[in-house]
TORKOL-4160 file (C-alpha; in steps of 0.2 Angstrom, whole numbers, padded with zeros to 4 digits, m for minus):
326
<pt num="1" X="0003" Y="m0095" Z="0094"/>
<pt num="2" X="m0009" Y="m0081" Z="0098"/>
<pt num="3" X="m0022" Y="m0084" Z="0084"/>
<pt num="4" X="m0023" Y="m0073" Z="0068"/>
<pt num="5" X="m0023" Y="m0056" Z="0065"/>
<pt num="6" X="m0027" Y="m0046" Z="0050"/>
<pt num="7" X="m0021" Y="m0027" Z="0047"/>
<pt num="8" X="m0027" Y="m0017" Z="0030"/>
<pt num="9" X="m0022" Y="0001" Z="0025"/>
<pt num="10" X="m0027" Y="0016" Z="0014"/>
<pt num="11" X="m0014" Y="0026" Z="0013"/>
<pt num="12" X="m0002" Y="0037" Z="0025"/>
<pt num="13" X="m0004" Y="0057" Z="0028"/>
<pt num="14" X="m0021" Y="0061" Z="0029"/>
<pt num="15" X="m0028" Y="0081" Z="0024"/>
<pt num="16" X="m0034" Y="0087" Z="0042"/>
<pt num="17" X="m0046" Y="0095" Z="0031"/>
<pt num="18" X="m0054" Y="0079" Z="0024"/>
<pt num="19" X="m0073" Y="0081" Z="0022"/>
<pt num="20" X="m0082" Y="0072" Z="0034"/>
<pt num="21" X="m0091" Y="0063" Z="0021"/>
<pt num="22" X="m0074" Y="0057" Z="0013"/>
<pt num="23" X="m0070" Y="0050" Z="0031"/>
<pt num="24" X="m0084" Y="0040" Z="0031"/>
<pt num="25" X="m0084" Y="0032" Z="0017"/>
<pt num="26" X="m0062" Y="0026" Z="0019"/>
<pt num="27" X="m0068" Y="0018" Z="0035"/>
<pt num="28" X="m0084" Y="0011" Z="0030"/>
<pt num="29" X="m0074" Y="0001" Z="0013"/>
<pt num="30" X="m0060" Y="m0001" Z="0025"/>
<pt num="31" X="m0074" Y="m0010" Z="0038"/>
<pt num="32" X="m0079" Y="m0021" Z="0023"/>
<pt num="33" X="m0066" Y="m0027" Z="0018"/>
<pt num="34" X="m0057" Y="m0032" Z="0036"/>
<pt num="35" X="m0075" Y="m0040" Z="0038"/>
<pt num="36" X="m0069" Y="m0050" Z="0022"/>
<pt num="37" X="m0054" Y="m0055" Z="0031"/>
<pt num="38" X="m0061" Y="m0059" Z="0045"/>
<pt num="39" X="m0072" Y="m0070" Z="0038"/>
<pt num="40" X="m0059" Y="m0082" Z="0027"/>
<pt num="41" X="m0048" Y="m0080" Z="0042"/>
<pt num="42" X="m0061" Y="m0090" Z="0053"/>
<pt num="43" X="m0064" Y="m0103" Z="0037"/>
<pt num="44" X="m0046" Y="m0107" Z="0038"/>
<pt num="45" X="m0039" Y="m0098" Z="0024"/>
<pt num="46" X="m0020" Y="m0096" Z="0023"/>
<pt num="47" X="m0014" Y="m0080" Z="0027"/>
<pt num="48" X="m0008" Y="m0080" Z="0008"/>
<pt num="49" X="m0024" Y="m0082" Z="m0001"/>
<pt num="50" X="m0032" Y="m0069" Z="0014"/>
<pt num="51" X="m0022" Y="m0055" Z="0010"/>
<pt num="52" X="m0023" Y="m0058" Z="m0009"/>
<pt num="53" X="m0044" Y="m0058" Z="m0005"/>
<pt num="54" X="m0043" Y="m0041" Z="0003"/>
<pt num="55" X="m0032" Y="m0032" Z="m0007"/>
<pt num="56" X="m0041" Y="m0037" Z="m0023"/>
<pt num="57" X="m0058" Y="m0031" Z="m0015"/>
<pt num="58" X="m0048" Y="m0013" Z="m0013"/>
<pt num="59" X="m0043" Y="m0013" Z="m0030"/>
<pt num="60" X="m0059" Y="m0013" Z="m0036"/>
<pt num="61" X="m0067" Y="0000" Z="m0027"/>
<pt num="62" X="m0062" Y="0017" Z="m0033"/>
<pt num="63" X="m0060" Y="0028" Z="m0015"/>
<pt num="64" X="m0040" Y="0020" Z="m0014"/>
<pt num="65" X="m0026" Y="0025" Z="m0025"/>
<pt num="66" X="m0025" Y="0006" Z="m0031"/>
<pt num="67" X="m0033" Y="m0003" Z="m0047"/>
<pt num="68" X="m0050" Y="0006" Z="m0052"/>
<pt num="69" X="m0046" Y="0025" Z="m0047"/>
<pt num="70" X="m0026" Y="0022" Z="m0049"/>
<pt num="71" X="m0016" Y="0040" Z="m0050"/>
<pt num="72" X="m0012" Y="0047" Z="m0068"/>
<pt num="73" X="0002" Y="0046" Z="m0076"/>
<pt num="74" X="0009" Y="0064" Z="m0086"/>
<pt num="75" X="0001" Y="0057" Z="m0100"/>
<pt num="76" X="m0017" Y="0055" Z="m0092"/>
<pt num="77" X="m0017" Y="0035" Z="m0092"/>
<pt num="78" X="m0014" Y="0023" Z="m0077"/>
<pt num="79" X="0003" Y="0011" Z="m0074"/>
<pt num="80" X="0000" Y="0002" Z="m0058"/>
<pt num="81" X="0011" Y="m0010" Z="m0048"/>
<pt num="82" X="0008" Y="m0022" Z="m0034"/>
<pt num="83" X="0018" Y="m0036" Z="m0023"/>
<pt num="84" X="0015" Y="m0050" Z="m0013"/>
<pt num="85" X="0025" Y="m0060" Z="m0003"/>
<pt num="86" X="0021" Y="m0076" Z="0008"/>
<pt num="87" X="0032" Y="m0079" Z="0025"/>
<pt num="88" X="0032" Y="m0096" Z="0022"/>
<pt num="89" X="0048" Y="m0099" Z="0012"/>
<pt num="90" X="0050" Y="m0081" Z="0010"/>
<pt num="91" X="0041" Y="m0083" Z="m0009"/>
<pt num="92" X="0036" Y="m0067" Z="m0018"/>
<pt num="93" X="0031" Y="m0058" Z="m0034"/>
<pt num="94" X="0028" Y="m0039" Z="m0040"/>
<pt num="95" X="0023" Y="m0033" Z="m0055"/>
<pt num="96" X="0024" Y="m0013" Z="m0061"/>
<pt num="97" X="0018" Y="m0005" Z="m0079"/>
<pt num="98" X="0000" Y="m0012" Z="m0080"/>
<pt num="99" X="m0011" Y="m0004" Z="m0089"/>
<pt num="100" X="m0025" Y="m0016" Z="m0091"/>
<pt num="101" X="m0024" Y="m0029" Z="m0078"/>
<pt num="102" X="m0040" Y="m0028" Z="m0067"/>
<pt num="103" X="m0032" Y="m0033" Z="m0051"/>
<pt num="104" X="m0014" Y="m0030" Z="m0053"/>
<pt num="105" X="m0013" Y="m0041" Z="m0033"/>
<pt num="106" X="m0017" Y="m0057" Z="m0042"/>
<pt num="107" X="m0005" Y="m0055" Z="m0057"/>
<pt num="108" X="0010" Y="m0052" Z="m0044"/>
<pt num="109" X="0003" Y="m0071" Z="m0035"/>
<pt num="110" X="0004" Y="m0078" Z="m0051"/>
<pt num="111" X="0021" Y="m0070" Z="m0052"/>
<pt num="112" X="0025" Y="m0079" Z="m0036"/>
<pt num="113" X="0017" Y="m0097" Z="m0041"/>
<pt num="114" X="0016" Y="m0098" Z="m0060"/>
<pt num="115" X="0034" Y="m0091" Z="m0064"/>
<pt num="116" X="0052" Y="m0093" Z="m0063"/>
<pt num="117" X="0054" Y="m0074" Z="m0057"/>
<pt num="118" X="0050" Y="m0064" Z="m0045"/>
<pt num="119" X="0046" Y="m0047" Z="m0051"/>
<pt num="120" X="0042" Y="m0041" Z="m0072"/>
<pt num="121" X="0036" Y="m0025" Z="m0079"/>
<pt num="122" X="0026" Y="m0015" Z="m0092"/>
<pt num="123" X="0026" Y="m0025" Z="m0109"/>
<pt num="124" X="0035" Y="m0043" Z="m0099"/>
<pt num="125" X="0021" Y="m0040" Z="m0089"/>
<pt num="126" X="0005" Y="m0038" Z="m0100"/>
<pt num="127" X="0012" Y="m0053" Z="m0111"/>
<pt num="128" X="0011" Y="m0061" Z="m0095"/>
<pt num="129" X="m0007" Y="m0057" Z="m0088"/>
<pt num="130" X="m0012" Y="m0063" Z="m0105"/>
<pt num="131" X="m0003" Y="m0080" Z="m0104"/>
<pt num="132" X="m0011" Y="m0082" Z="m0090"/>
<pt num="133" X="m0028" Y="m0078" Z="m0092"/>
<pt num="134" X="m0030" Y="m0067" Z="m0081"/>
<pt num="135" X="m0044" Y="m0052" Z="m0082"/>
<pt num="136" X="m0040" Y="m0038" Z="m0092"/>
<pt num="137" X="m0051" Y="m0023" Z="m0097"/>
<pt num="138" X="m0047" Y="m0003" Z="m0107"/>
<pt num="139" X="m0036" Y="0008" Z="m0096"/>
<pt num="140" X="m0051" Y="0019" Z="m0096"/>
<pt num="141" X="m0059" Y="0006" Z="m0082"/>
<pt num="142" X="m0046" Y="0014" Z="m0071"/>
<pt num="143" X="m0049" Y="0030" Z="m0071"/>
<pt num="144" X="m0060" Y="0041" Z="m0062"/>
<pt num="145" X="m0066" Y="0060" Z="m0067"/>
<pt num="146" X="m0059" Y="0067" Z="m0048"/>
<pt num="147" X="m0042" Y="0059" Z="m0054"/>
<pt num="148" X="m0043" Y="0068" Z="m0071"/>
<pt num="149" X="m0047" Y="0085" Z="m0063"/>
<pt num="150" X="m0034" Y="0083" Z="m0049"/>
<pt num="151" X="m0019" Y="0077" Z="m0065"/>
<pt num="152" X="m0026" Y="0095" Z="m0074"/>
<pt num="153" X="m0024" Y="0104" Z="m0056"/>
<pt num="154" X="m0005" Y="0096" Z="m0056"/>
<pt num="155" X="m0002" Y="0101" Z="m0072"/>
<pt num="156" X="m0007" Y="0119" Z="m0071"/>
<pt num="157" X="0004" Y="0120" Z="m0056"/>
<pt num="158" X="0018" Y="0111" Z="m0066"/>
<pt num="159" X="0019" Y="0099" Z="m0052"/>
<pt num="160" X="0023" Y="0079" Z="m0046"/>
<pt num="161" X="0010" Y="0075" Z="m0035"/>
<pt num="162" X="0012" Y="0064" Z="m0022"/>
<pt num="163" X="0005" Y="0049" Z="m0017"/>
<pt num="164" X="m0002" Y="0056" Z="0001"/>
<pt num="165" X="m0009" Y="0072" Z="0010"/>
<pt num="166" X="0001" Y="0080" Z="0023"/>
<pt num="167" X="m0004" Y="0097" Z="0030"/>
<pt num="168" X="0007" Y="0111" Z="0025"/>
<pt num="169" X="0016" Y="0122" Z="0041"/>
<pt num="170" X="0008" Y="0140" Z="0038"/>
<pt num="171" X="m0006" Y="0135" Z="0026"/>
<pt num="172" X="m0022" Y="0130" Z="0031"/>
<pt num="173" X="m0025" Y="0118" Z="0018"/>
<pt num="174" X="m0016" Y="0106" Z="0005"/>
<pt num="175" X="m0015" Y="0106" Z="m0013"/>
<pt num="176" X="m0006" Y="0110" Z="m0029"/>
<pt num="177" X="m0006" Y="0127" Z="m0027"/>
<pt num="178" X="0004" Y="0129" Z="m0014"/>
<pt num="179" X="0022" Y="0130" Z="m0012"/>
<pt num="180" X="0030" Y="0112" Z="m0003"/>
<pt num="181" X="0044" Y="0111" Z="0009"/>
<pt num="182" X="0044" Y="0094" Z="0007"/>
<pt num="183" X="0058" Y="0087" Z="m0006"/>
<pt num="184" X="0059" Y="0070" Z="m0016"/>
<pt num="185" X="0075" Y="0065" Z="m0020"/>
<pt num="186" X="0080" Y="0083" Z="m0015"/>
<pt num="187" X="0066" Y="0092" Z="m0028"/>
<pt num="188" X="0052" Y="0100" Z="m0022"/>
<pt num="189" X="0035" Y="0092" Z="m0023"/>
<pt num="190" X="0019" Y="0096" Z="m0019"/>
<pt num="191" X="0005" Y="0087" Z="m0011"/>
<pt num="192" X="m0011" Y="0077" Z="m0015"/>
<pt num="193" X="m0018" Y="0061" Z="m0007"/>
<pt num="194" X="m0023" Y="0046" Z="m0019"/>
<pt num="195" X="m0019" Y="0032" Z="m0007"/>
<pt num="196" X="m0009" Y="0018" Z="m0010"/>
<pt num="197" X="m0017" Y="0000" Z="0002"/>
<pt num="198" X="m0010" Y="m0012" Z="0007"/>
<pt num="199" X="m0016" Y="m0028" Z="0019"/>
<pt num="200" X="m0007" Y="m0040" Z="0032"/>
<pt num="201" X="m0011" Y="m0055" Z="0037"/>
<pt num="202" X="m0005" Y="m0070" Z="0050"/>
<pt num="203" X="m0018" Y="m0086" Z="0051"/>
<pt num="204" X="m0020" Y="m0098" Z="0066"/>
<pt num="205" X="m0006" Y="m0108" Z="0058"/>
<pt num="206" X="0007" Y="m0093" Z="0063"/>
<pt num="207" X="0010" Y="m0090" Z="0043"/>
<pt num="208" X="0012" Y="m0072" Z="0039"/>
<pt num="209" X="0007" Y="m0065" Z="0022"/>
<pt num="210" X="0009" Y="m0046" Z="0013"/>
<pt num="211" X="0004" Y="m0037" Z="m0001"/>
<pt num="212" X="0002" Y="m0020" Z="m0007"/>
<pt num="213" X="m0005" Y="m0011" Z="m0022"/>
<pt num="214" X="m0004" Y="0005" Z="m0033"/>
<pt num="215" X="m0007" Y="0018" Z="m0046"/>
<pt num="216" X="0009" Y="0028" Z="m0038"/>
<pt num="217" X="0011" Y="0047" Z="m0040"/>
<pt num="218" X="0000" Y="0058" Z="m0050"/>
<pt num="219" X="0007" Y="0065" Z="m0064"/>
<pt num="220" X="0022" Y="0054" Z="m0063"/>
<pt num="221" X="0035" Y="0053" Z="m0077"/>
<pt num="222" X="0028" Y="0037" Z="m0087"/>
<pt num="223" X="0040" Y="0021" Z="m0080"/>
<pt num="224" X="0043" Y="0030" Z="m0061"/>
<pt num="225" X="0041" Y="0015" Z="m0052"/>
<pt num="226" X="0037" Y="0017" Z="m0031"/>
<pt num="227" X="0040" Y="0006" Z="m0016"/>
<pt num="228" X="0025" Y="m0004" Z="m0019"/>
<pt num="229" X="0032" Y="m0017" Z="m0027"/>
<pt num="230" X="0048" Y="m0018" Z="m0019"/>
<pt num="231" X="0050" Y="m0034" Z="m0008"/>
<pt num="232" X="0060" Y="m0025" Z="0006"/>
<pt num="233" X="0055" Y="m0008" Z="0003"/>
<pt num="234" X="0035" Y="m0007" Z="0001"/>
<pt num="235" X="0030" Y="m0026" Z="0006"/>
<pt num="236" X="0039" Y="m0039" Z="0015"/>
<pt num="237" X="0034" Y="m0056" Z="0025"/>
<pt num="238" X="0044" Y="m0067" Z="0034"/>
<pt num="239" X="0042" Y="m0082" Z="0047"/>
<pt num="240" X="0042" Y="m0068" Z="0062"/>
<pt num="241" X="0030" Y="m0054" Z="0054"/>
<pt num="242" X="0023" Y="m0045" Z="0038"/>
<pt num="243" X="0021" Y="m0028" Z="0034"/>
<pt num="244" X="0014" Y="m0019" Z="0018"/>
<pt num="245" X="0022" Y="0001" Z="0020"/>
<pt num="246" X="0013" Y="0017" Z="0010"/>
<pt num="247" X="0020" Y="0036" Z="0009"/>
<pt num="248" X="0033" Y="0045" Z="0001"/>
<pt num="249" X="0040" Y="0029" Z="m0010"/>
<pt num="250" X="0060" Y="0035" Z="m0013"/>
<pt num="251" X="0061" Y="0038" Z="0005"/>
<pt num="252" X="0053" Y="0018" Z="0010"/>
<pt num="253" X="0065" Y="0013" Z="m0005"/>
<pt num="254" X="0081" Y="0019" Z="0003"/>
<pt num="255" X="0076" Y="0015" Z="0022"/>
<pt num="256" X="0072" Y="m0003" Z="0014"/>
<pt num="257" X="0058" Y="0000" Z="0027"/>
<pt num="258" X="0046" Y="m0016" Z="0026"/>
<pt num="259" X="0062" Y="m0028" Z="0028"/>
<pt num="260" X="0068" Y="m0017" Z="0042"/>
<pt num="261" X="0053" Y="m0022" Z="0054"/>
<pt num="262" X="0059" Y="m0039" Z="0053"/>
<pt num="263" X="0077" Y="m0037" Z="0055"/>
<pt num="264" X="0074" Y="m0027" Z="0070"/>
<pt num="265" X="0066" Y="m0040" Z="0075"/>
<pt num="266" X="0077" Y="m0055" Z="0071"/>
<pt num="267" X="0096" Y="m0046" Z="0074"/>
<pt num="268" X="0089" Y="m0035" Z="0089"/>
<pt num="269" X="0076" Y="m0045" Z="0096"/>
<pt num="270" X="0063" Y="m0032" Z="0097"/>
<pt num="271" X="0044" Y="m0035" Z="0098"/>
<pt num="272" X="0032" Y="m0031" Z="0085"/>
<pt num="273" X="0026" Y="m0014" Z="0092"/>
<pt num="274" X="0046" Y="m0008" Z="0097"/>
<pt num="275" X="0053" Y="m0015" Z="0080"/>
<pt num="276" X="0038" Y="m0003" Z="0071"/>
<pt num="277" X="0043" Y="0011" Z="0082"/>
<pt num="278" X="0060" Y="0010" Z="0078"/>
<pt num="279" X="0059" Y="0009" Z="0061"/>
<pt num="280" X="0048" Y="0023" Z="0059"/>
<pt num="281" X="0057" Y="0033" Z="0070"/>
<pt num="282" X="0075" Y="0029" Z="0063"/>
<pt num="283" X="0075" Y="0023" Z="0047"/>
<pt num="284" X="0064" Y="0039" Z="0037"/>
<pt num="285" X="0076" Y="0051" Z="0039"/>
<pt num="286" X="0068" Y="0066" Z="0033"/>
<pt num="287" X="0054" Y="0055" Z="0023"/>
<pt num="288" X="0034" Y="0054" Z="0027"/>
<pt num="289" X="0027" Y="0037" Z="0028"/>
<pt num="290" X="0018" Y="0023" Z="0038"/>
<pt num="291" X="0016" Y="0002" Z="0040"/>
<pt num="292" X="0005" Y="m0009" Z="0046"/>
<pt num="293" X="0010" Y="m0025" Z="0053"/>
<pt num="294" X="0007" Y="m0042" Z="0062"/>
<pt num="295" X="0019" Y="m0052" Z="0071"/>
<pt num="296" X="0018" Y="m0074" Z="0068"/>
<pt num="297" X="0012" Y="m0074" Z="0088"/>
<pt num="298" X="m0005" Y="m0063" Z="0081"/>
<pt num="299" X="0002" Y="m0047" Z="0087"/>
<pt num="300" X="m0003" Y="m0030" Z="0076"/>
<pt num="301" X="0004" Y="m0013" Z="0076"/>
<pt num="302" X="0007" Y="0001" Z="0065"/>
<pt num="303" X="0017" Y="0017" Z="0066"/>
<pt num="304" X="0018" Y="0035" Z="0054"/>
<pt num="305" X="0027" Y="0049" Z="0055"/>
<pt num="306" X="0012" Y="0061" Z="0047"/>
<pt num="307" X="m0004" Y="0066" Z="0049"/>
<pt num="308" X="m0016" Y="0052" Z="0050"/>
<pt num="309" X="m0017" Y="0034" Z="0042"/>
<pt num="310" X="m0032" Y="0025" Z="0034"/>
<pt num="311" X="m0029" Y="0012" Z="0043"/>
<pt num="312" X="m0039" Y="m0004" Z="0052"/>
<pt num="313" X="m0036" Y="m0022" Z="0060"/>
<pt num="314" X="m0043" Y="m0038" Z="0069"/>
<pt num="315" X="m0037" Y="m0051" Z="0082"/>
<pt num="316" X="m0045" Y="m0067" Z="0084"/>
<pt num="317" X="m0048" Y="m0064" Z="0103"/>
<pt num="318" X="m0062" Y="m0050" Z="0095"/>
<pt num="319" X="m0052" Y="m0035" Z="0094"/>
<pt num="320" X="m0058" Y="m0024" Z="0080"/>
<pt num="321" X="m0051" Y="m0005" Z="0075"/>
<pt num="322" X="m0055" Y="0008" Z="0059"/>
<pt num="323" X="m0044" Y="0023" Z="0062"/>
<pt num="324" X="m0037" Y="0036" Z="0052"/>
<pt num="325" X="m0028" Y="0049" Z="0065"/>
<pt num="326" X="m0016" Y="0047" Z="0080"/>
């Protein structure tokens, strides 16, 4: 084994215009919270309970798209979803529809531990979360003033706005306002970057964990349901890697992109790094998205196909990175 590893992200497709300011503050939280990682990592923490650590801490700060500053539905009010899946026997659980759940991560782990399924949703889901005890508050917790200025920008456009940034050929800027070549599901869309985060993790035991969470698209259709919560297409863990995936959702969904790192890996006999490349490379089509990964010999990588990632990651040997572009 080559000792653990830990990989978080923040989102794929990144506004080359960005503030400074903004910048800052993705990689000081995204700084945080691998020091979080790190830290359980070094207790002996199982790569399961680490990444649920991690992407619970993102859900409760507001800068991400996930939990506290989820993206608004058409009707102004947050339905988040979230997966975790643990390498290890290949268990998993998602969740999709919450509205009061303060960490939507935890609920999907209680998914995977304290139910016969593997995946409920919306009012299956709250009865749930309740059962459970697990903490709830008003959907009002969830939502932030920028996030209601940017669902009225969306609406005056009459637009779905998607879940990253990408620059726009010929403009010098992104937003609502301006016409999108890019198509979902073959309509145009247009662009805004609320960012979906995710977190991968593989201990000093060679056990690989994933998870990723998520408010979705703003002003999405009430139900839309993303990749996020997809075992396969937006999370996946297995006994040879783990990998949590973020951008445009329908294309990850039909590129069933998270599970196709690690076929890559088992049926071609790829490395980590080569597998990502691939997959990114091969498996988008005309889609916009990124991953992160780790490998069960403590091997990280990560690969997009847009403008920039949030993005950082850890090695036991001392290795530590915070990027957002190439």
């Amino acid at each position: 084994m080559g000792g653990w590893a830990i990989a978080v992200h923040g989102g794929a497709g990144v506004d080359p215009n960005l503030p400074t300011e903004r910048q800052e503050q993705a990689k000081q939280l995204l700084t945080r919270v691998l020091n979080l990682g790190i830290a359980a990592l070094r207790s002996s923490v199982s790569a399961i309970d680490v990444v649920e650590l991690v992407v619970r801490e993102l859900e409760s700060d507001p800068l991400f798209n996930s939990g506290r500053g989820s993206a608004l539905t058409e009707n102004g009010t947050v339905e988040m979803e979230a997966s975790i899946m643990d390498g290890s026997g290949r268990r998993c659980g998602s969740v999709s529809g919450l509205t009061t759940v303060k960490n939507p991560v935890s609920l999907a782990r209680l998914v995977m531990d304290k139910s016969p399924h593997s995946y409920l949703a919306f009012s299956g889901a709250e009865k749930f979360a309740k059962q459970m005890g697990v903490e709830t508050v008003e959907n009002e917790y969830f939502i932030t003033q920028e996030n209601v200025e940017m669902l009225k920008s969306a609406k005056e456009a009459d637009s779905i706005v998607f879940d990253y940034r990408i620059p726009i050929t010929g403009h010098e800027t992104c937003g609502t306002g301006v016409r999108s070549p890019i198509h979902m599901n073959g309509l145009p869309i247009s662009l805004y970057a609320p960012e979906t985060v995710g977190c991968v993790v593989v201990d000093s035991q060679g056990r690989c964990a994933a998870a990723t969470s998520t408010g979705g698209l703003l002003n999405k259709r009430t139900g839309r349901i993303g990749d996020s919560p997809i075992i396969g297409a937006g999370t996946y863990a297995c006994e040879l890697c783990a990998v949590s995936c973020t951008g445009e959702g329908e294309a990850i969904i039909r590129g069933t992109l998270a599970r196709e790192v690690g076929a890559v890996m088992e049926y071609k006999g790829f490395g980590l790094r080569d597998a990502v490349e691939f997959v990114i490379k091969e498996r988008l089509d005309e889609g916009k998205a990124g991953l992160i990964a780790v490998s069960n010999t403590g091997e990280v990588a990560y690969g997009f196909n847009c403008v920039g990632m949030f993005r950082g990651c850890a090695t036991q040997n001392g290795f530590m990175e915070v990027s957002i572009w190439d």
